[in-house]
N, C-alpha and C positions, 0 to 999 in steps of 0.2 A: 378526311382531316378538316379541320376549322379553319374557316377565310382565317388570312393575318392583316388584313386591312379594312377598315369601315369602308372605304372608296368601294373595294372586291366586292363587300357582304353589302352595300346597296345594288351593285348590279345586278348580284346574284338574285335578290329577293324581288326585283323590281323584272326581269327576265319572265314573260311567260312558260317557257320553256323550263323552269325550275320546279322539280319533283320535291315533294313533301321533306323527305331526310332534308336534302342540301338547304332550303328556304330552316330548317329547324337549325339548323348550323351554322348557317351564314346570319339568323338572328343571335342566334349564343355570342356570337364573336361583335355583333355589331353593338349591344348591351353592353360588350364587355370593353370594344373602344370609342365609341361614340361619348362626346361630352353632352350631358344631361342640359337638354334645353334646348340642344341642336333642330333648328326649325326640319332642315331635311333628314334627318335621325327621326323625330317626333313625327313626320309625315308618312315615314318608310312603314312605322310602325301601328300605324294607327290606319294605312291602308291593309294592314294582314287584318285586320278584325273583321273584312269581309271576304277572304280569302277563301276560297273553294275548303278546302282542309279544314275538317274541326281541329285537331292537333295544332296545328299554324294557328290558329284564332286563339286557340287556348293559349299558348306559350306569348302571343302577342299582348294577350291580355295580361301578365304577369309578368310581362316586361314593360307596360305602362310606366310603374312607377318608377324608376329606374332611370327611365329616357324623357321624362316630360317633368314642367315645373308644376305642382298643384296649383289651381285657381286661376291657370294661362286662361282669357275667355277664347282666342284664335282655337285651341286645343278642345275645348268643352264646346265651341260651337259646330268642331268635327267632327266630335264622338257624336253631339247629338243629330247631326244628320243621319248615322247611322240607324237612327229609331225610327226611320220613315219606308228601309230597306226591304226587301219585298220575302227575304230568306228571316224567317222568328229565329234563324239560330242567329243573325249577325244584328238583330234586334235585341236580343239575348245577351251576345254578345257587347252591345254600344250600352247595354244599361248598365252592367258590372263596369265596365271598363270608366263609369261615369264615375261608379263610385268612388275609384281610387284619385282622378284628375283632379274632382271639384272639393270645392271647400264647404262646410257646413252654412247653410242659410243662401247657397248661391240662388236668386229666382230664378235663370233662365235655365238650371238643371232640374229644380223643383217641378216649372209648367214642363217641360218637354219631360221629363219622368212621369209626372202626372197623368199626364195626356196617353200613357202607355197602361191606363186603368182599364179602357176600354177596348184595349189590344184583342183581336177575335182568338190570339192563340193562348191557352190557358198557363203554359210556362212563362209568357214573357208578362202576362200582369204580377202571377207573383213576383218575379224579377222584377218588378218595379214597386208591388208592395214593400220588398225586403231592401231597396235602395233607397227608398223617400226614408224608411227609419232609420237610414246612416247618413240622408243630405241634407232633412230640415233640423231646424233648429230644437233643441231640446225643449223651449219654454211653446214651441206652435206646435198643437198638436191639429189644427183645422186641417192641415194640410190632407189628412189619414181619415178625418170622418168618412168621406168619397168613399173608403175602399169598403166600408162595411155595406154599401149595399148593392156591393157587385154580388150576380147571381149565382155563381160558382161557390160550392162550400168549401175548398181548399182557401179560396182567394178569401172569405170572408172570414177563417180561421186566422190564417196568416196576419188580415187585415189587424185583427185586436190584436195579435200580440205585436206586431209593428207601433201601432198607435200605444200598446203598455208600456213598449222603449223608449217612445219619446215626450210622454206625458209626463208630466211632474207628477209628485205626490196630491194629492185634493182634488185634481185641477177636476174641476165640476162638472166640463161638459165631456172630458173623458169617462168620468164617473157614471153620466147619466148613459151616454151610449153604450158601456160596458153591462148596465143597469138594463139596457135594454136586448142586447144580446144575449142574458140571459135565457132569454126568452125563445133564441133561433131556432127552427125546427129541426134543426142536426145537430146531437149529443156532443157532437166535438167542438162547434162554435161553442155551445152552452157550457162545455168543460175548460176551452182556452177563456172565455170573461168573464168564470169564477175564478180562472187563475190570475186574470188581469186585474180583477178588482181587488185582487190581495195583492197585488205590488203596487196598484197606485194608491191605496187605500191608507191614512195614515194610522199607525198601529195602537190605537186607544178604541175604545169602548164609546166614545160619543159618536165617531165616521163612522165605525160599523153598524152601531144602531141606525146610526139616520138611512147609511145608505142601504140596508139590510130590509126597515121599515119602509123606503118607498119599494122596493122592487116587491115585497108582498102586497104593498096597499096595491098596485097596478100604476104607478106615477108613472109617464111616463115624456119625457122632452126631448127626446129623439126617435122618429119614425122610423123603426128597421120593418121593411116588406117581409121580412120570414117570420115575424113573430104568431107565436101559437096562437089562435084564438082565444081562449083561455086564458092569458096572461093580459090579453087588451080590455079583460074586464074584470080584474084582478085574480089574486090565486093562482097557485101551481097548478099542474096535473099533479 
C-alpha cells in the first residue's frame, strides 16, 4: 500500500534497507504530499537520481518537476554535481533532470552541460547534446558549434540538428557550419545538414542561392576535421 504521510515516504526513501517497489511507493505518495519547493522533499528527491535502481532514477527524474521550483540555483547546483558521478547512468541521469529544473540561458547549466561534450561515455554527450538545445538560448547558437567536432558520428549527427533548434533563421555562422557539414564523411551527418540548412535557411531564392553557391565553390568558415578531401578543394564527389 502507499505511505499516508510525507514524514513515512522520507524515511522510507532515505532507509538503505528499502527495496525498489517500496522506495517507487513511498516516492508516489511523497510527490503527491510534499509542498513543491520543500527544501527536504527537493533533497529526498534529487538524492534518488543516484540511486542504485534505474526504475528509482527514472521515476525521480519525472517527479522533478513537481517537487522543485524552476531556476532554484541551490537545486541546479545539485543536479549538477551529479555530472561529475562516476556511474554514466546517474550522469545520464543529472543531465535530463537539468533539463526540467533550469531556465533557459541559465550559464551555470550551459558550462556544466557543456563540459559533458567530452564525456568518455557515448550516451551521456548525446544527453548533453539534446539538453544545451533545450537550456541555451534561442538567439546563441555558439554554445552547439563545440559539438560538431566531437568524433563520434552519432554525436555529430545529433550535434546539427541540436544547433538547427536553436539557431535562428540566417543566422550566418549556423549557416556556414551547416555549409560545412555537408561535407562529413558519414551520409548521415551529410543528410541531417541538408536537413538543417532547410530549416534555418530563409525560404526565398537569394539564401538559397548564396548558400547553395558557396558550399559548391568550397567556401568554407568553419573547420569540421571529417570533411571529404574533395570538398576542401571544391566540388562534390
Amino acid at each position: 500500500s502507499l505511505v499516508v504521510s510525507s514524514e513515512k515516504a522520507i524515511h522510507t526513501l532515505q532507509s538503505a534497507l528499502t527495496g525498489t517497489k517500496r522506495k517507487l511507493h513511498a516516492l508516489k505518495s511523497l510527490v503527491a504530499l510534499g509542498k513543491r519547493g520543500d527544501r527536504e522533499v527537493t533533497s529526498v528527491v534529487l538524492g534518488l537520481l543516484q540511486d542504485r535502481s534505474g526504475p528509482v532514477r527514472q521515476a525521480a527524474l519525472q517527479a522533478l518537476p513537481r517537487v522543485v521550483k524552476q531556476g532554484d540555483p541551490a537545486t541546479i547546483a545539485t543536479v549538477c554535481s551529479g555530472l561529475e558521478h562516476r556511474s554514466w547512468h546517474v550522469r545520464g541521469a543529472a543531465i535530463r533532470a537539468l533539463e526540467q529544473v533550469t531556465q533557459r540561458g541559465d550559464p551555470t547549466t550551459i558550462a556544466a552541460v557543456s563540459a559533458r561534450l567530452a564525456d568518455p561515455e557515448w550516451y551521456v554527450v548525446q544527453s548533453a547534446v539534446q539538453a544545451l538545445s533545450l537550456v541555451v538560448r534561442r538567439d546563441d547558437a555558439d554554445a552547439m558549434l563545440r559539438c560538431i567536432q566531437e568524433h563520434n558520428v552519432a554525436s555529430r549527427r545529433e550535434a546539427v540538428w541540436a544547433l538547427a533548434s536553436v539557431a535562428q533563421r540566417s543566422d550566418t555562422t549556423a549557416l556556414a557550419t551547416f555549409q560545412a557539414c555537408l561535407c562529413d564523411s558519414h551520409p548521415e551527418v551529410r543528410e541531417a545538414a541538408a536537413g538543417a540548412l532547410a530549416s534555418v535557411m530563409r525560404f526565398d531564392e537569394k539564401a538559397s542561392a548564396v548558400a547553395l553557391s558557396d558550399h559548391f565553390e568550397g567556401r568554407r568558415e568553419v573547420c569540421n576535421p571529417h570533411l571529404h578531401p574533395p570538398c576542401l578543394h571544391g566540388g562534390l564527389e
